[in-house]
MARLUM-209173 format. One record per residue: residue in three letters; x, y, z of N, C-alpha, C in turn. Coordinates in steps of 0.2 Angstrom, whole numbers, plus 5000, padded with zeros to 4 digits. Each point is the difference from the previous one (the first is absolute). Layout:
BEGIN
ALAXYZXYZXYZ ...
This chain:
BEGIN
UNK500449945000499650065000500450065000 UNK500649995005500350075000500350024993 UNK500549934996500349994994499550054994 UNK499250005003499950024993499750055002 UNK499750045009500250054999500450064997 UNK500749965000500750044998500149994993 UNK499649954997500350014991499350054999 UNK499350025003499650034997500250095003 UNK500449995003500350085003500550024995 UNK500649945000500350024995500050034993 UNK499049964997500250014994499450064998 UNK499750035008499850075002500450054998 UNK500450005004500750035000500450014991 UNK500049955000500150004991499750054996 UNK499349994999499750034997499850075003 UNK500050025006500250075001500550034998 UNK500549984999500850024999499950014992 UNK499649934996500050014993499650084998 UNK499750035005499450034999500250075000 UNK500550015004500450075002500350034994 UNK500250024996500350014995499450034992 UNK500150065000499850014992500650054994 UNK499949984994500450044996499450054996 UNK499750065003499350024996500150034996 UNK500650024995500250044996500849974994 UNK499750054997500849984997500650015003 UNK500449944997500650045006499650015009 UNK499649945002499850005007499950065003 UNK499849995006500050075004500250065000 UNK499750054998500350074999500450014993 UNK500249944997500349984993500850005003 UNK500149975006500650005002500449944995 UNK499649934999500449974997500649985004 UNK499749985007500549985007499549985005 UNK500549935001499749955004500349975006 UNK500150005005500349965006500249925000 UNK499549984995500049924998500349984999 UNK500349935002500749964999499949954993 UNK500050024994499749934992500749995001 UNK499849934998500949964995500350054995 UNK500550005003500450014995500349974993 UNK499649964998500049954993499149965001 UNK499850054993499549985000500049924995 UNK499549965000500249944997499549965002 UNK499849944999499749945002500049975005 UNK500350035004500349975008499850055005 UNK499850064998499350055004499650034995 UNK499949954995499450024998499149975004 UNK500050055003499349975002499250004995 UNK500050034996499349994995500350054994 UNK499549964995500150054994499349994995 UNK499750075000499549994998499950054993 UNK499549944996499850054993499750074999 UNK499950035000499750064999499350004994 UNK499750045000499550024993500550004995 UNK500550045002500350024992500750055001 UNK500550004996500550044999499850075002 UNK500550035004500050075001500850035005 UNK499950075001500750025004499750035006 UNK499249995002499850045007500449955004 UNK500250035007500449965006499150005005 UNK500349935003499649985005499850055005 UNK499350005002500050045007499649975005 UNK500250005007499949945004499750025006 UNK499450005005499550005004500149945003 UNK500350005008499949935003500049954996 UNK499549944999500049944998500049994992 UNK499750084996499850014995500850034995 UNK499849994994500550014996499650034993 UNK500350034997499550064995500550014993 UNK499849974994500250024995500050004995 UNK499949994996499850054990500349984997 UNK499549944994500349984995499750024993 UNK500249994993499750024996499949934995 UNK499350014996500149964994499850044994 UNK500350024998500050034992499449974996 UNK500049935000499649994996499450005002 UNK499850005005499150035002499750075001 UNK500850045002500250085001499649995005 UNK500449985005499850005008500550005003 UNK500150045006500450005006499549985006 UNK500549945005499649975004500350035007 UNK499749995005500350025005499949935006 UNK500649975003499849935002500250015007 UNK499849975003500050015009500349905000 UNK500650025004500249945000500249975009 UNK500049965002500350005009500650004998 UNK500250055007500950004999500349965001 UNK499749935006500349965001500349934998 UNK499449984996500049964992499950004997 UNK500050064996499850044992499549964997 UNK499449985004499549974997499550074998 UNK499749994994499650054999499250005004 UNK499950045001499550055003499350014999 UNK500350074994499450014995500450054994 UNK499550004993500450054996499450065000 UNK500150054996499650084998500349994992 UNK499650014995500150024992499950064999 UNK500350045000500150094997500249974992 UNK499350034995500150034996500450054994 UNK500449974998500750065000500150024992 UNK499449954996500250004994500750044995 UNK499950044994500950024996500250055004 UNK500350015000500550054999500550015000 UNK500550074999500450014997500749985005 UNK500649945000500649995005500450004998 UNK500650025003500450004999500449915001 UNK500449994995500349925000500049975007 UNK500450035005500349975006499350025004 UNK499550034997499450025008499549954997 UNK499649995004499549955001499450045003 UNK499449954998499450035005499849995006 UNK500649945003500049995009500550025003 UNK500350064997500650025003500050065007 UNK499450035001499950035004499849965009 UNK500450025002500049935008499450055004 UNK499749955001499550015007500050045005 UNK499750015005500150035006499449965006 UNK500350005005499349955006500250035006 UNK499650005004499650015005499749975003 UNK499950015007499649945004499249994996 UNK499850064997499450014995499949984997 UNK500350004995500050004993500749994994 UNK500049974996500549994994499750084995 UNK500350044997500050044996500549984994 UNK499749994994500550004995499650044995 UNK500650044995499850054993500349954994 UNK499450024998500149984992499850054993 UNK500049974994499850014995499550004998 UNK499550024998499549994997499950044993 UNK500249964994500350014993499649994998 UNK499349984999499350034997499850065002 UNK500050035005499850085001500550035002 UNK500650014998500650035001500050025005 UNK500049965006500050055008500449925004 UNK500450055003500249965007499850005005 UNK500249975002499249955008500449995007 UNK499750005005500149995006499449945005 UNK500349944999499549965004500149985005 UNK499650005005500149955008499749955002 UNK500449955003499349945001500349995008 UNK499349965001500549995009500349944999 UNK500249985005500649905003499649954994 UNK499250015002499749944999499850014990 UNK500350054999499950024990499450035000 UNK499550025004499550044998500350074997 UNK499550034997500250064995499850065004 UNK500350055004499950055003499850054996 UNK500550014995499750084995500550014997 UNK500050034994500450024995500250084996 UNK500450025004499950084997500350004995 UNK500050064994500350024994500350035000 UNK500650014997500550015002500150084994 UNK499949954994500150054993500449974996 UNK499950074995500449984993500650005003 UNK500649964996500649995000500350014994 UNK500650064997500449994995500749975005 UNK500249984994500849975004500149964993 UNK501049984998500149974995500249925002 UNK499849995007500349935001499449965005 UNK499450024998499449985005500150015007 UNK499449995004499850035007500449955004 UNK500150015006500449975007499950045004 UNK499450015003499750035006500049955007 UNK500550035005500049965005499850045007 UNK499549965002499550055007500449985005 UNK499850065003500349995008499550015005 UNK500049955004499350005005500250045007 UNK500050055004500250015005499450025004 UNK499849995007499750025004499349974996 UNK499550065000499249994997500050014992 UNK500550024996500250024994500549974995 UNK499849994995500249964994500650094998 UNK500649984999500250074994500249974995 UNK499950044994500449974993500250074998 UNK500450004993500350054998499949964993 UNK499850054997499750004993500450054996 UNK500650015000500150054995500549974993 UNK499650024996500350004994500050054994 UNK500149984992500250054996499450054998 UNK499550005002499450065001499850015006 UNK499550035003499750005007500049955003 UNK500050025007500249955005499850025007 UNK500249965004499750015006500549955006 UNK499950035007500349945006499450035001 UNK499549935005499650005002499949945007 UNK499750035004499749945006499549985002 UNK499749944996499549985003499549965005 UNK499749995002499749965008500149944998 UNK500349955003500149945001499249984999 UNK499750035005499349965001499650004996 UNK499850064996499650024995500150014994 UNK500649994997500250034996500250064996 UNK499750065003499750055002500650054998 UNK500350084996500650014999499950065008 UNK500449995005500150065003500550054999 UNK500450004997500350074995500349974995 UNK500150054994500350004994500450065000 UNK500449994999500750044996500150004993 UNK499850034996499850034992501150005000 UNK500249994994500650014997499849994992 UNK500350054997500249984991500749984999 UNK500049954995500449974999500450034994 UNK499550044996500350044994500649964997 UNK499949944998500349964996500649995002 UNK500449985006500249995004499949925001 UNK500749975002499849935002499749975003 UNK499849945003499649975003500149955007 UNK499850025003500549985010499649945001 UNK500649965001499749935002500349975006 UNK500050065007500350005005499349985004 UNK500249955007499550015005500350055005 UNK499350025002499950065003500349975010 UNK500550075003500349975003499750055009 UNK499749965003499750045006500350005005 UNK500250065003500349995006499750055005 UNK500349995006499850045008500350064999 UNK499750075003500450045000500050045007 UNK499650015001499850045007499549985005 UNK499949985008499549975001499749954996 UNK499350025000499749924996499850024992 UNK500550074997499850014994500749964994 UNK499650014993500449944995500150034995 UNK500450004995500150044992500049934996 UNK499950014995499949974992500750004997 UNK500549985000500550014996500049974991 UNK500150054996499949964992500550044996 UNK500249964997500450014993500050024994 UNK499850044996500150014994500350034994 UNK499949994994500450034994499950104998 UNK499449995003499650065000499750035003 UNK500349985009499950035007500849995001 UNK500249964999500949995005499549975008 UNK500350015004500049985008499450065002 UNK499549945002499350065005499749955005 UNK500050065006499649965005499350025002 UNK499749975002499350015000499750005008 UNK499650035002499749985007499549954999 UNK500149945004499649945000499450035002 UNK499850035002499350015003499650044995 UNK500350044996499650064995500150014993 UNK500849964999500350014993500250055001 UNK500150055002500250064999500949995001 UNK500350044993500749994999500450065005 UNK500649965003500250015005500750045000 UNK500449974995500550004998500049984992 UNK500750034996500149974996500750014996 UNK500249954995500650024995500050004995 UNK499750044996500149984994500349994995 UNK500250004994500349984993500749985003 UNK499849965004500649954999500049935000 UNK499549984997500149924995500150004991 UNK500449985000500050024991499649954996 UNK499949945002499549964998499649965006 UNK499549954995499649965004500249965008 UNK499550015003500449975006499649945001 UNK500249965006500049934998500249965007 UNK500750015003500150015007499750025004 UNK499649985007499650035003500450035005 UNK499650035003500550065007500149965005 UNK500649995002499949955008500650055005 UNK499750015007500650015005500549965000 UNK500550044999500649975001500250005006 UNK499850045004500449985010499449975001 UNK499749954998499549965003500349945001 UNK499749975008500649975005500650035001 UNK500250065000500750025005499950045006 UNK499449975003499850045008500050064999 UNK500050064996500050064997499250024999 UNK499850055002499550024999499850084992 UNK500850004998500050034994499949964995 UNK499850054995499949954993500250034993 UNK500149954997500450034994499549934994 UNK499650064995499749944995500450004995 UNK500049934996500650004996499549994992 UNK500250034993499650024995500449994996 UNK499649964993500350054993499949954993 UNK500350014996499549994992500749974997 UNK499749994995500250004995500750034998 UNK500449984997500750044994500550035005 UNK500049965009500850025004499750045005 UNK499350015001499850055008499949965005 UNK500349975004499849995008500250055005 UNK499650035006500150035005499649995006 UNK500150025005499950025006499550045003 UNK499550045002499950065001499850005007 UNK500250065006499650015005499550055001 UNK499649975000499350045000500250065005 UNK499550065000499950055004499949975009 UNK500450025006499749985003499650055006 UNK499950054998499350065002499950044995 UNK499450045002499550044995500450064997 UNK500350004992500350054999500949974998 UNK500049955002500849974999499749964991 UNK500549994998500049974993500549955000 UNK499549934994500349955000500750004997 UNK500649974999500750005000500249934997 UNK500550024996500449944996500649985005 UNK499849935004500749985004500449994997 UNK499949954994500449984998500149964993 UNK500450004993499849974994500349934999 UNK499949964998500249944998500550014995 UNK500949994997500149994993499849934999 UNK500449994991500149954998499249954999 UNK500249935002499449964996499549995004 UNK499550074997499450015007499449944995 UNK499649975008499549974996499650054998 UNK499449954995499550024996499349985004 UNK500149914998499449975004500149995003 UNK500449965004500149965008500150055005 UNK499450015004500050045006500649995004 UNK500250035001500749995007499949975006 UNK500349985004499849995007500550025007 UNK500050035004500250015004500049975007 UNK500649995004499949975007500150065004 UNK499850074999500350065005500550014999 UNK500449984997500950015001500349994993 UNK499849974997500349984992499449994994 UNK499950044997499450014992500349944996 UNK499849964997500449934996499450024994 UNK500250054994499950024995500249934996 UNK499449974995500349974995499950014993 UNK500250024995499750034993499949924998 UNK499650014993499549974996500649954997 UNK500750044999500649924999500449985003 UNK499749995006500549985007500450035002 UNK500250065000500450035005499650035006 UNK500549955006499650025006500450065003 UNK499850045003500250045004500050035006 UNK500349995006500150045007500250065001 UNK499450045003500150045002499850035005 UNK500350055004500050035009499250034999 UNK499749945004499350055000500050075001 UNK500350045004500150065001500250064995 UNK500749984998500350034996499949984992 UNK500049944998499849984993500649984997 UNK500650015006500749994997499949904998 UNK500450004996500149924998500549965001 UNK499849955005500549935004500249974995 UNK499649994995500349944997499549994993 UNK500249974995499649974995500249924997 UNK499549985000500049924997499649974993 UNK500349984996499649994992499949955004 UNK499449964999499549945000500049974995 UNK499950014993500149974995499649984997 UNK499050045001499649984998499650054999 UNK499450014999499650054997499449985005 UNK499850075003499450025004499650044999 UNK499349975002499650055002499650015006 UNK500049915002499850005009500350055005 UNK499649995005500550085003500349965005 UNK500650015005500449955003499750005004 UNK500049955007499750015006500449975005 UNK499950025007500849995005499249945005 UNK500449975001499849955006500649975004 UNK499850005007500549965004500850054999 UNK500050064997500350014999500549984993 UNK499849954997500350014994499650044994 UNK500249984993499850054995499849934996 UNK499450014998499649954995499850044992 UNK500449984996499950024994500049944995 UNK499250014997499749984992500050014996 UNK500649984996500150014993499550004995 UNK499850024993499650014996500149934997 UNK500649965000500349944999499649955004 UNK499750025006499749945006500549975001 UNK500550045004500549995005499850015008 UNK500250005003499950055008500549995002 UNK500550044999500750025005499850025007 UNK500549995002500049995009500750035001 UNK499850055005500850054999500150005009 UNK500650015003500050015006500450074998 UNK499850035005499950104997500150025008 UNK500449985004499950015008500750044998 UNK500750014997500650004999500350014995 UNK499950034994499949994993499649974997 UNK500349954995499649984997500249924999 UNK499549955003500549924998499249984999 UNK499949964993499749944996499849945004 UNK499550005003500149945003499349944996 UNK499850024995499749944994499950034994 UNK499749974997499850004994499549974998 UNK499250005001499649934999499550014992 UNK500149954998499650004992499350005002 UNK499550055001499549955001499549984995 UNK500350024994499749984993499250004996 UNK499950085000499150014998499949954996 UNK499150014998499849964998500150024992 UNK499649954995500250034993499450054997 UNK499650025005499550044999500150075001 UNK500750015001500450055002500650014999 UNK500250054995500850015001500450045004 UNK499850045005500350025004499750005006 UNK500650035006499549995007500150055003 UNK499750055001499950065002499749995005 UNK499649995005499850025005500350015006 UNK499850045004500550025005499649955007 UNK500749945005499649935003499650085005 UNK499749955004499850035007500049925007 UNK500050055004500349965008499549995004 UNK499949965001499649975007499949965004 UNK499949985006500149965006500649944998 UNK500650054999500549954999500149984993 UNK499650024997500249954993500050064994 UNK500449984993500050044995499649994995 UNK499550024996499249994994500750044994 UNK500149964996500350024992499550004995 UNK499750034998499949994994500249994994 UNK499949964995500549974995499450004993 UNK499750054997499749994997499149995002 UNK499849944995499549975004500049965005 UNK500649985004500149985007500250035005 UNK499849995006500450025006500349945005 UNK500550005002500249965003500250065008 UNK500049945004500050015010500649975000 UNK500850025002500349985004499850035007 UNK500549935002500250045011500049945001 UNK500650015007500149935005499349955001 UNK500549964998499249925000500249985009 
């Protein structure tokens, strides 16, 4: 009796501990794209704990809700984007949603399930296409796949199609819609769908920002919007009204694509410095205003081989910049000075992600290098993990939770972590 008291407590225990843990966003929490979690350091067959099929091919990254796991495939040939709720625990499917996504116009390398999810203890929010009435969309559904509401979002010009990615924070969904005509940041009510402010922007033929929007604390219990654009530069917004706060302008020279992330995020530091930039050699630094009347300031520039698409990551102390043809780079979160540079010797577009302390990077090849980055730079794997043939490259960026790593590989996702 006791014996099975203690195996029914332990395996309580278990699945509380499994339960503790979400990734609600790209690049996880805050888009920090940093985890505390110990993964193997060689992914492979020996902690592979599940791997399961998807609807279909796509580059949106997993986002993860307690037991729940959340993501977006595409089938071309029905012109649908699915959205599938899968358990975390052994990638058994759930339920799926069918978005409507019929033609339109992509670019080679983007896809119709490119844009990654957002969750909450509420609701799933994913944006789509809808290429029969030229308007972009915003759906929600709750855990269970019921359909909460669907707002419109609007016309979209762009030359390389939409990749709208929400951010859920507190009671309010935000997205940033800006592209090569009118445009807007807006936030709407998680619960009703409802817009509670709009921020009107022209694009005036201007590029088209395929940044997630980056929210942070600033004072008390108030928040700004941070967003990036070709034809805004660096603006912050008040979480509560939209109204713009700060700003920099003309200084992106092309589309952006990298989202903003603190870089003193994790150095016990309560300043912050958001890191930004585009296209054709711009990465930088900027510290916001920090009272009414002060103006926001360039800390500091990146040279040499600045990413395009691979978001950065930061542990508070060192920015590990990787551009789209493997050159990774260390730099003083602080200063921007540079420690060090390392060729990888593969082509990127996932954005890297630290756990445990190391550095996990996803080749477009469906590699996943594994770096110890605690003291320079030393390689400690190489793992093939080989998409499927439904898919020629692997773009999605993994996500982390309770202990374990979710890769997307096309139409698959596969789960390591200690068995």
């Amino acid at each position: 009796m006791k014996s099975g008291l203690c195996l029914s407590l332990l395996l309580a225990l278990s699945t509380a501990a499994f339960s503790a843990e979400t990734w609600p966003r790209f690049r996880g929490e805050n888009g920090n794209g940093v985890s505390a979690a110990k993964i193997p350091t060689e992914l492979g067959k020996k902690n592979l704990l599940w791997s399961a099929k998807l609807p279909g091919p796509g580059s949106s990254s997993p986002v993860i809700w307690e037991e729940k796991l959340f993501v977006t495939g595409e089938d071309r040939e029905k012109k649908t984007v699915l959205l599938a709720c899968l358990d975390a625990k052994s990638g058994k499917p759930n339920w799926t949603k069918n978005l409507s996504v019929g033609d339109y116009h992509l670019h080679r390398f983007n896809n119709t399930a490119a844009a990654s999810p957002a969750v909450s203890a509420e609701a799933v929010v994913v944006a789509w296409y809808d290429g029969k009435n030229e308007v972009a969309k915003l759906s929600a559904f709750d855990h269970a796949g019921n359909d909460l509401w669907t707002y419109e979002v609007g016309p979209q010009k762009s030359q390389h199609g939409i990749n709208l990615h929400p951010v859920i924070h507190q009671d309010r969904v935000i997205i940033s819609h800006l592209h090569m005509e009118e445009g807007y940041v807006a936030a709407i009510s998680l619960k009703t769908g409802k817009e509670i402010w709009k921020k009107p922007y022209a694009g005036e033929g201007k590029k088209t920002s395929y940044v997630t929007p980056l929210v942070r604390k600033t004072t008390g219990d108030k928040h700004e919007v941070i967003i990036a654009s070709h034809s805004l530069g660096v603006v912050g917004l008040d979480f509560s009204s939209g109204k713009e706060l700060w700003s920099l302008p003309d200084t992106m020279k092309q589309r952006t694509i990298v989202s903003p992330i603190n870089v003193l995020a994790g150095s016990e530091s309560d300043d912050f410095l958001v890191a930004v930039g585009c296209k054709n050699g711009v990465y930088f630094a900027v510290r916001p205003p920090k009272a009414k009347g002060d103006n926001a300031e360039i800390a500091w520039r990146m040279n040499g081989n600045t990413p395009y698409v691979p978001t950065p990551v930061s542990n508070g102390r060192t920015v590990f910049a990787l551009s789209d043809g493997g050159v990774l780079s260390a730099l003083d979160a602080r200063s921007g000075k540079e420690k060090w540079t390392q060729q990888l010797q593969a082509n990127f577009y996932a954005s890297p992600i630290i756990a445990g302390g190391k550095l996990y990077t996803l080749s477009r090849e469906g590699e996943m290098i594994v770096s110890d980055i605690s003291s320079g730079y030393k390689e400690l794997s190489r793992c093939p993990l080989k998409p499927g043939p439904e898919t020629q490259w692997a773009d999605a960026t993994p996500a982390i939770a309770h202990g374990r790593i979710y890769v997307r590989l096309g139409a698959r996702l596969d789960c390591f972590g200690s068995k």
